[in-house]
C-alpha positions as CSV (number, residue, x, y, z in Angstrom):
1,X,0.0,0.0,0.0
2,X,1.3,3.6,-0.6
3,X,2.1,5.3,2.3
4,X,3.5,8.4,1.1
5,X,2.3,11.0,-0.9
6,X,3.4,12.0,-4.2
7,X,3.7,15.3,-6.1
8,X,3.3,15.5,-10.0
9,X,5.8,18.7,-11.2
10,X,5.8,20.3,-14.8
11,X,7.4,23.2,-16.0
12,X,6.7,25.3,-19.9
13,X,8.2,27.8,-21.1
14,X,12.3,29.0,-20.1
15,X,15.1,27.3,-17.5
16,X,14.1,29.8,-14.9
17,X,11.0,28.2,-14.5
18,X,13.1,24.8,-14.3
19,X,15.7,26.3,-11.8
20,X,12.0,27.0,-9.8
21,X,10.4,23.7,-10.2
22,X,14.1,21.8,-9.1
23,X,13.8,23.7,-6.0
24,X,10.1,22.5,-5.3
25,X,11.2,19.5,-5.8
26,X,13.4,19.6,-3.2
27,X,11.1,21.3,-1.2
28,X,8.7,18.6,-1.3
29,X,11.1,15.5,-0.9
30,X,11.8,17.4,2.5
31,X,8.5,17.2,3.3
32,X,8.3,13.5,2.4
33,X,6.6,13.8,-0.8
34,X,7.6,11.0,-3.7
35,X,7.9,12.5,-7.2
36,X,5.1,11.2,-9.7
37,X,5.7,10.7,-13.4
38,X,2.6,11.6,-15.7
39,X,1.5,8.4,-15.8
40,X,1.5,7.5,-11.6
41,X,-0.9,8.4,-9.6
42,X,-0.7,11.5,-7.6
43,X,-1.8,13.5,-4.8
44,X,-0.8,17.0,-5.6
45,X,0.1,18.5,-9.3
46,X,2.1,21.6,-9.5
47,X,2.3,23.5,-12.5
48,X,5.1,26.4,-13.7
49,X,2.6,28.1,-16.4
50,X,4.6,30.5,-19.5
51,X,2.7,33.6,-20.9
52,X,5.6,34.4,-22.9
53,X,3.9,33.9,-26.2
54,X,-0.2,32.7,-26.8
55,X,1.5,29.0,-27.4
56,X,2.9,29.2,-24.4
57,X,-0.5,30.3,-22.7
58,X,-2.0,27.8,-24.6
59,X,0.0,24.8,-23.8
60,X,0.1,25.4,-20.1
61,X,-3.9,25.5,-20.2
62,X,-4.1,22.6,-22.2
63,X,-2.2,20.5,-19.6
64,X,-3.4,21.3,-16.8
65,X,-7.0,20.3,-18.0
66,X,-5.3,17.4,-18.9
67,X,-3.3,16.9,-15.3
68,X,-6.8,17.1,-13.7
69,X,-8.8,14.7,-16.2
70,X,-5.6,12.0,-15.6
71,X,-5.6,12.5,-11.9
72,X,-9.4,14.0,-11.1
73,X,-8.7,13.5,-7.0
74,X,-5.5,15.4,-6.9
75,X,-5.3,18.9,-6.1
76,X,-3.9,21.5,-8.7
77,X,-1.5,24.4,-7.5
78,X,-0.5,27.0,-10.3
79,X,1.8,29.7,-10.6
80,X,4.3,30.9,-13.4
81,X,3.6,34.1,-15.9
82,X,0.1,33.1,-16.9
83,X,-0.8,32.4,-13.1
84,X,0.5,35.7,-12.3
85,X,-0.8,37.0,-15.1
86,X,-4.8,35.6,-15.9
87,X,-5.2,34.6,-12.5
88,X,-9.1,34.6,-12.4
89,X,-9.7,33.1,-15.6
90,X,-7.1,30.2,-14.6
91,X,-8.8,29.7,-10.3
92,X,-12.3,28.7,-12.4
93,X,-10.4,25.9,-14.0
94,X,-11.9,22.6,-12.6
95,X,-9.6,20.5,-10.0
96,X,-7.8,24.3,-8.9
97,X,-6.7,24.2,-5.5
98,X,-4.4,27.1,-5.3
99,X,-2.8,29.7,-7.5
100,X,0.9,31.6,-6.1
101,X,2.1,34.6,-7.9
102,X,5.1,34.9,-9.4
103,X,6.0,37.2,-6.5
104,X,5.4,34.6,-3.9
105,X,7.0,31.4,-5.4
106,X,10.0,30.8,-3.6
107,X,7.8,30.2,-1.2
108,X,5.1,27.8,-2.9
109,X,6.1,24.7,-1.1
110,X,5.1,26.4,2.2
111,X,2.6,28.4,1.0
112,X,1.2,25.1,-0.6
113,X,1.4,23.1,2.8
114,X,-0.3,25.8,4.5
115,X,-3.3,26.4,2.4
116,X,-3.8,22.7,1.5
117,X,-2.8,21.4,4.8
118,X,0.0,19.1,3.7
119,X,1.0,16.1,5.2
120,X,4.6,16.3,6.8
121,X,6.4,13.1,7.8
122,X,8.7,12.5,10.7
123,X,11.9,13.8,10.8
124,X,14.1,11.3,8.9
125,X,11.5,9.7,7.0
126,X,12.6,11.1,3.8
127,X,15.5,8.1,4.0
128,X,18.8,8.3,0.8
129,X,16.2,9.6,-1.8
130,X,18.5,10.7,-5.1
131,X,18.5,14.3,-6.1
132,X,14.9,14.8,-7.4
133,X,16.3,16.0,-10.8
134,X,18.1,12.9,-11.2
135,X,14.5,11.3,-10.7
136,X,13.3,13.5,-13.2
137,X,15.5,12.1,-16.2
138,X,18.0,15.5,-15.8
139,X,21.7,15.9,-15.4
140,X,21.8,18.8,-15.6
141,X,21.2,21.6,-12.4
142,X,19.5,25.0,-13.4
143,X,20.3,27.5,-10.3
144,X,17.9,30.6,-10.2
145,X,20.6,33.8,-9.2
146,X,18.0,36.7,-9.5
147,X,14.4,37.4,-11.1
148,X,12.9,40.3,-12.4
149,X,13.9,43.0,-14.8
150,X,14.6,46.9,-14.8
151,X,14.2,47.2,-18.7
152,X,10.9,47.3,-20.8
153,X,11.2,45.3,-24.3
154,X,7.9,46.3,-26.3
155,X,7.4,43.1,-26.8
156,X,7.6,41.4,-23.5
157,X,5.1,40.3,-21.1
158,X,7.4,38.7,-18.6
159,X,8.9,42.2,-17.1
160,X,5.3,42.7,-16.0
161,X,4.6,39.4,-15.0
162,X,7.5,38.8,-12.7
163,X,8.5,42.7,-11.4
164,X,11.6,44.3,-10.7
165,X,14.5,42.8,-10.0
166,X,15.4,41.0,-6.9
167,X,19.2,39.1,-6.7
168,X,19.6,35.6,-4.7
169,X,22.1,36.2,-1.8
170,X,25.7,34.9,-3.5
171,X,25.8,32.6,-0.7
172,X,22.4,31.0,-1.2
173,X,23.5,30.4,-4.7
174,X,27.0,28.6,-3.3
175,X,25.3,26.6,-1.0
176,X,22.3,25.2,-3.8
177,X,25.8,24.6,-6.1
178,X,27.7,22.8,-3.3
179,X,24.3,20.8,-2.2
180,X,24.1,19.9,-6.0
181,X,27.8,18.2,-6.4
182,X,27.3,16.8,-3.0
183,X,24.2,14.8,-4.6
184,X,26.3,14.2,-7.5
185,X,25.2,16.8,-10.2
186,X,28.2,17.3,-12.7
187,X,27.0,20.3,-14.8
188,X,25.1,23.5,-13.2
189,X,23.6,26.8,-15.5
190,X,22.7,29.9,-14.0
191,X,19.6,31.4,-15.0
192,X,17.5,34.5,-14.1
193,X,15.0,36.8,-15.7
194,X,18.0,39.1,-16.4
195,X,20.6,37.3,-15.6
196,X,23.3,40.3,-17.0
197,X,21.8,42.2,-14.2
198,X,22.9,40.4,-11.2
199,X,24.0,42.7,-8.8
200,X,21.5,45.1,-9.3
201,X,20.2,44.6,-5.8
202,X,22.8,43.2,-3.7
203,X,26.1,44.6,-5.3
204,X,28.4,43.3,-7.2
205,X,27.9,41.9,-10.9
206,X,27.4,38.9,-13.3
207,X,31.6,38.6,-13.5
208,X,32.1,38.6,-9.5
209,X,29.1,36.0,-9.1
210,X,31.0,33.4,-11.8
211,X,34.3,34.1,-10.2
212,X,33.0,32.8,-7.0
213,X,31.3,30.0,-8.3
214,X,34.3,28.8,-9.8
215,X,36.7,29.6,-6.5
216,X,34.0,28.3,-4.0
217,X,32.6,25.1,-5.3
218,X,33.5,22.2,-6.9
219,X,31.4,22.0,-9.6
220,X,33.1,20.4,-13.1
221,X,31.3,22.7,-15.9
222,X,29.7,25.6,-15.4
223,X,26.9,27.3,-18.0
224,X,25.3,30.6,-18.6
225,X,21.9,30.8,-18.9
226,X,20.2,33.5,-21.4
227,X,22.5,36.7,-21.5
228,X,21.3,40.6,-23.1
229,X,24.3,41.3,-25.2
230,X,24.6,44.9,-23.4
231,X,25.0,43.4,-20.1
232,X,28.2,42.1,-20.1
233,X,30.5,42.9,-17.5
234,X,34.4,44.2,-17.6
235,X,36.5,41.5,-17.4
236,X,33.4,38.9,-18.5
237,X,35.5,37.5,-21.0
238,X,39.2,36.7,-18.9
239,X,36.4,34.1,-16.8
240,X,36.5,31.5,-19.8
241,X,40.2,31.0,-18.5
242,X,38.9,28.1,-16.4
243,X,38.1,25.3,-18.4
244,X,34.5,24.9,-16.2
245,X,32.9,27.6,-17.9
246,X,31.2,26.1,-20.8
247,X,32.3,28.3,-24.1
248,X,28.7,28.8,-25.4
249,X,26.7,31.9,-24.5
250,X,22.9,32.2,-25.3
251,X,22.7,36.1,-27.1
252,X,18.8,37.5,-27.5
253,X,19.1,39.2,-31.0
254,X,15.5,39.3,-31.7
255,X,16.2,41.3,-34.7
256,X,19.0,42.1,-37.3
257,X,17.4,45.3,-38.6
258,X,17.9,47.9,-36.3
259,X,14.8,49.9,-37.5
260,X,13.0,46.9,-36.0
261,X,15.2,46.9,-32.7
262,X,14.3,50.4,-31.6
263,X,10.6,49.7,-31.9
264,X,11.4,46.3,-29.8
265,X,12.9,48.7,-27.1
266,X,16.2,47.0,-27.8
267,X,19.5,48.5,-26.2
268,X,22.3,47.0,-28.5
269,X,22.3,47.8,-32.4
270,X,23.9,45.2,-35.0
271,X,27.0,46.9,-35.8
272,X,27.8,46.4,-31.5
273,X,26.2,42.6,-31.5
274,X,28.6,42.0,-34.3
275,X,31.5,43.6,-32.5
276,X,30.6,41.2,-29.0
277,X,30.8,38.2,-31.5
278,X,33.7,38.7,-32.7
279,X,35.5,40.0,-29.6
280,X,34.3,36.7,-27.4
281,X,35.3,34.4,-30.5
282,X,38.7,36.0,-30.2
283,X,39.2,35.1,-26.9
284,X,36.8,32.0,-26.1
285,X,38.6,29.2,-28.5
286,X,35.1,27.3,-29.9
287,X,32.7,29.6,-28.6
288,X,29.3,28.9,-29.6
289,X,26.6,31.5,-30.1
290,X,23.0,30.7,-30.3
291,X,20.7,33.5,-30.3
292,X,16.6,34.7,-30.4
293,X,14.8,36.2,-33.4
294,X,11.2,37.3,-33.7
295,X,9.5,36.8,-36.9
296,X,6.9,39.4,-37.8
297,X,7.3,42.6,-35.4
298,X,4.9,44.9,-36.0
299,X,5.5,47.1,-38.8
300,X,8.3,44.6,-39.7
301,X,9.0,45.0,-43.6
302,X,10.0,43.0,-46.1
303,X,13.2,44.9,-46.4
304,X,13.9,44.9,-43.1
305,X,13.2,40.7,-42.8
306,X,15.9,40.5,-45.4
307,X,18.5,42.6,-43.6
308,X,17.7,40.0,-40.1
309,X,18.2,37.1,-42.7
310,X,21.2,38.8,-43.6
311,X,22.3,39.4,-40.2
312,X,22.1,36.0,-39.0
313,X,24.0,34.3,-41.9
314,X,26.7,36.8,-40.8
315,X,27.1,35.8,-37.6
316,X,27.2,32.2,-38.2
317,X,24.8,31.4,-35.0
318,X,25.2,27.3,-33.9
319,X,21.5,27.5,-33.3
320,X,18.2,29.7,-33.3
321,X,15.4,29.7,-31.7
322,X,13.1,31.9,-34.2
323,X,9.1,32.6,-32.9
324,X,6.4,34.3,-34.6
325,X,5.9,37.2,-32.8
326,X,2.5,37.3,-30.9
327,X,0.8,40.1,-29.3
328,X,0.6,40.0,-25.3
329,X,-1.7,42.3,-23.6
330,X,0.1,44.6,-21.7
331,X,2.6,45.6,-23.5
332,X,3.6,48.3,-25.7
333,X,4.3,46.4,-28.7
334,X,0.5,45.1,-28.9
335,X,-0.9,48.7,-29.8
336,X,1.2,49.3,-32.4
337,X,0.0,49.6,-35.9
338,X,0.7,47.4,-38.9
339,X,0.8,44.4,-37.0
340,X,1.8,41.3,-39.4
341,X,-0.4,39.3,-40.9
342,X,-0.2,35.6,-39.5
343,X,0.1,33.9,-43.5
344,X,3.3,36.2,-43.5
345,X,5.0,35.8,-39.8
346,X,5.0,31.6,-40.9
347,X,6.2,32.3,-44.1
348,X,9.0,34.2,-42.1
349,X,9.8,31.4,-39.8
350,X,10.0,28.7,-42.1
351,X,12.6,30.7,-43.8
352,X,14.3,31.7,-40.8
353,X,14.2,27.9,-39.5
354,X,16.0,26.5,-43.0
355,X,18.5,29.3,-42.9
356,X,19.4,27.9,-39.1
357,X,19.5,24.7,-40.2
358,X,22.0,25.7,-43.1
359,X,24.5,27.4,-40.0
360,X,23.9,24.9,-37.8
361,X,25.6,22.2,-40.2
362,X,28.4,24.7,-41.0
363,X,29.1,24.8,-37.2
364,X,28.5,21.4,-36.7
365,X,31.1,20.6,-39.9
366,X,33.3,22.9,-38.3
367,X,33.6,20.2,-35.4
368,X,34.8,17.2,-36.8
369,X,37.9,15.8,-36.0
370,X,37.8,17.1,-32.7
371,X,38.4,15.8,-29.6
372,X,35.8,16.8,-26.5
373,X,34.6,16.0,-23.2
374,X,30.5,14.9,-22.7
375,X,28.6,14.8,-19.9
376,X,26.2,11.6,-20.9
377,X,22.8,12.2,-20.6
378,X,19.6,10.3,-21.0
379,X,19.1,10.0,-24.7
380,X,16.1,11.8,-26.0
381,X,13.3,10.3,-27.9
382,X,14.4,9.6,-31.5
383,X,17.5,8.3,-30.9
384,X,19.1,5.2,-31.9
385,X,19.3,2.2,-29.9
386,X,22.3,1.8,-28.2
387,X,23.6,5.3,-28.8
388,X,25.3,7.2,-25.9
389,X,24.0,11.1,-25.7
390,X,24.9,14.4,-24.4
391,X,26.7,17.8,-25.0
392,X,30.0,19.2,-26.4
393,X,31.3,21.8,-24.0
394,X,30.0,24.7,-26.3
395,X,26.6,22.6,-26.2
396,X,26.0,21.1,-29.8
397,X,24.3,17.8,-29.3
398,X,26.3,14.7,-30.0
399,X,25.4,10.7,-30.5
400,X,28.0,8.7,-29.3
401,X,28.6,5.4,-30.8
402,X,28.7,2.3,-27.8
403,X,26.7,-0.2,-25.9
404,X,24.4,2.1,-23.2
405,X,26.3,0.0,-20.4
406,X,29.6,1.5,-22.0
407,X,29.0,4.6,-19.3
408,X,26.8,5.7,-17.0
409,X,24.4,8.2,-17.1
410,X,26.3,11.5,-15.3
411,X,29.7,10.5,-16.4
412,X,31.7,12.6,-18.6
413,X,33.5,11.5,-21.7
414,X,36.1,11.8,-23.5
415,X,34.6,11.6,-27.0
416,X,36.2,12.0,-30.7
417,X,33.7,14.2,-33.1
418,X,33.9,12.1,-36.4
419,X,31.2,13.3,-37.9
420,X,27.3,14.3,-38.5
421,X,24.4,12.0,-37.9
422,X,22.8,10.9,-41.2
423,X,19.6,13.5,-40.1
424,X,21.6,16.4,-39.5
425,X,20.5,16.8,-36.2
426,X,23.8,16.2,-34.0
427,X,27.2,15.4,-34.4
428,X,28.2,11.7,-34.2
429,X,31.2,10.4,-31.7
430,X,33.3,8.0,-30.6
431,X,33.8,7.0,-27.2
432,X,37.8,7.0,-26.1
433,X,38.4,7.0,-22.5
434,X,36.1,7.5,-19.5
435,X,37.0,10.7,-17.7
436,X,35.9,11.3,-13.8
């Protein structure tokens, strides 16, 4: 018979809203809550809703209606963007328990045992449970550092949604880092709403945060979440000097038509993006750049679409994560005129999404040969039986050739890039020698 109870967790939209749920998680494995999978049977489903686009919105509706028709007697606690965001319309949603706003959520787990009248086991009870990521299928740890932002894109809902800024204590962060490699995590990324802007709050700045990271915990390879190419701090780039720091930096471009940029709001122009590429490539050896782009701006011409096509074969991105733009009540960018017919914004991201594919072979081309280490992770779905999976340190995707009992999951890898997988979607390796 079950005995203790169990906690379904899902997360949509960006890795802050990971970093969050990882730390529920915890929270409720304290508590002496089991982790469900979507198929098990639960007591409690908590949700990490996105508003940052109406797919987003959309998705996160659409699950949690189906959460509560899969597990009609467990009680559903919300929060996220759209929770913060359309939080009447989302309390009438059947099988509702409980909605915490964004302002609130480091706190959900108690917030949630108070209001729902949790149970809490004995001291103890929670016995050599594994890291709840680890349960999750994950390897990899995302650690919130701040939330919030000071600036005002036109375009973005998740300023309003989630307030000014507010920086984690440095010390908080060192000690969720040091817990992690304690419970055996081998890769950490630092994420935040505006993560360029740590400091703003507590002092200091993103460089001095990394630098104590590296000197004050043990942690093998380090990432950056999402980064606003102005926010870059003196001295950012001398920190790739310790191998840990993962050479691949995730740059928001949104646009390569500065017409377009200054109606987005956007503080860094083309000709300066350009100049940061080349700069970090100078002194990161492999450095990886993957990047944003919104497809149909209002007002966004056909001219100007052809300079951002233009701009992003220039800068040889290893990946790009392109979206139709879609209006968010709120924001500035949703009253402007000439908004983009919907026929046209798909036409855009098709095109933008073959042009990414083109650079993304160039860069992975540009990799063969090589010799790199791999954290192995569980292999996504698609993949070939048998195949070992994970990361390059400037995070291209790689299928590694070897029986699955050749290494476990969590080890890194000393792996030999010969090649591309015959669908062009990762590199292909060879596994050489184990590495601790």
């Amino acid at each position: 018979m079950r005995t203790r109870p169990r906690v379904l967790l899902k997360s949509f939209g960006c890795r802050l809203n990971e970093a969050e749920l990882e730390d529920w998680a915890q929270g409720f494995r304290a508590r002496g809550f089991d982790l469900a999978g979507d198929a098990g049977p639960a007591d409690l489903v908590v949700i990490n809703t996105c508003a940052v686009t109406a797919e987003a919105a959309r998705k996160s509706r659409q699950w949690l209606r189906r959460a509560h028709r899969a597990h009609p007697h467990a009680r559903l606690v919300l929060s996220g963007c759209l929770a913060s965001l359309e939080a009447a319309d989302l309390a009438r949603e059947s099988g509702v328990a409980l909605l915490i706003d964004n302002r609130d959520k480091d706190r959900l787990v108690a917030l949630a045992a108070a209001a729902l009248d949790l149970p809490i086991l004995a001291q103890g009870s929670t016995g050599t449970a594994p890291n709840p990521l680890f349960a999750r299928g994950r390897q990899r740890a995302f650690i919130k550092v701040q939330d919030g932002c000071r600036h005002a894109c036109t375009f973005c809902v998740t300023t309003l949604a989630r307030g000014p800024e507010r920086d984690r204590p440095l010390s908080a962060i060192i000690a969720a880092i040091n817990r992690s490699v304690a419970d055996g995590v081998r890769e950490v990324l630092l994420t935040g709403v505006h993560l360029g802007g740590y400091g703003s709050t507590l002092g200091g700045d993103l460089a001095v945060l990394v630098r104590a990271v590296l000197d004050e915990t043990q942690i093998p390879r380090l990432r950056l979440g999402s980064l606003e190419p102005w926010d870059l701090p003196d001295g950012f780039w001398d920190l790739f000097a310790d191998p840990r720091l993962m050479p691949h930096l995730h740059l928001p471009l949104q646009s390569g038509a500065d017409t377009v940029l200054r109606r987005m709001a956007r503080r860094c122009k083309t000709e300066e993006f350009a100049q940061l590429a080349s700069l970090g490539r100078a002194a990161v050896p492999g450095l990886n750049l993957s990047t944003d782009i919104i497809a149909g701006f209002p007002g966004e011409t056909e001219a100007e679409w052809q300079e951002t096509l233009g701009f992003v074969a220039a800068m040889g991105f290893g990946q790009v994560h392109c979206f139709a733009y879609s209006p968010r009540a709120g924001t500035r960018a949703a009253a402007l005129a000439d908004q983009v017919d919907a026929d046209t914004k798909r036409a855009r991201v098709m095109e933008l999404k073959d042009l990414a594919d083109q650079l993304q072979r160039q860069v992975f081309a540009s990799q063969v040969g090589r010799d790199c280490r791999v954290l192995r992770e569980a292999q996504p779905r698609g993949g070939r039986p048998g195949d070992l999976f994970g990361y390059t340190p400037n995070y291209l995707p790689v299928r590694i050739d070897g029986h699955p009992d050749a290494a476990a999951v969590g080890e890194i890898l000393e792996v030999k890039i010969r090649g591309i997988d015959p669908d062009g979607g990762a590199l292909r390796g060879s596994l050489r020698d184990q590495a601790g």
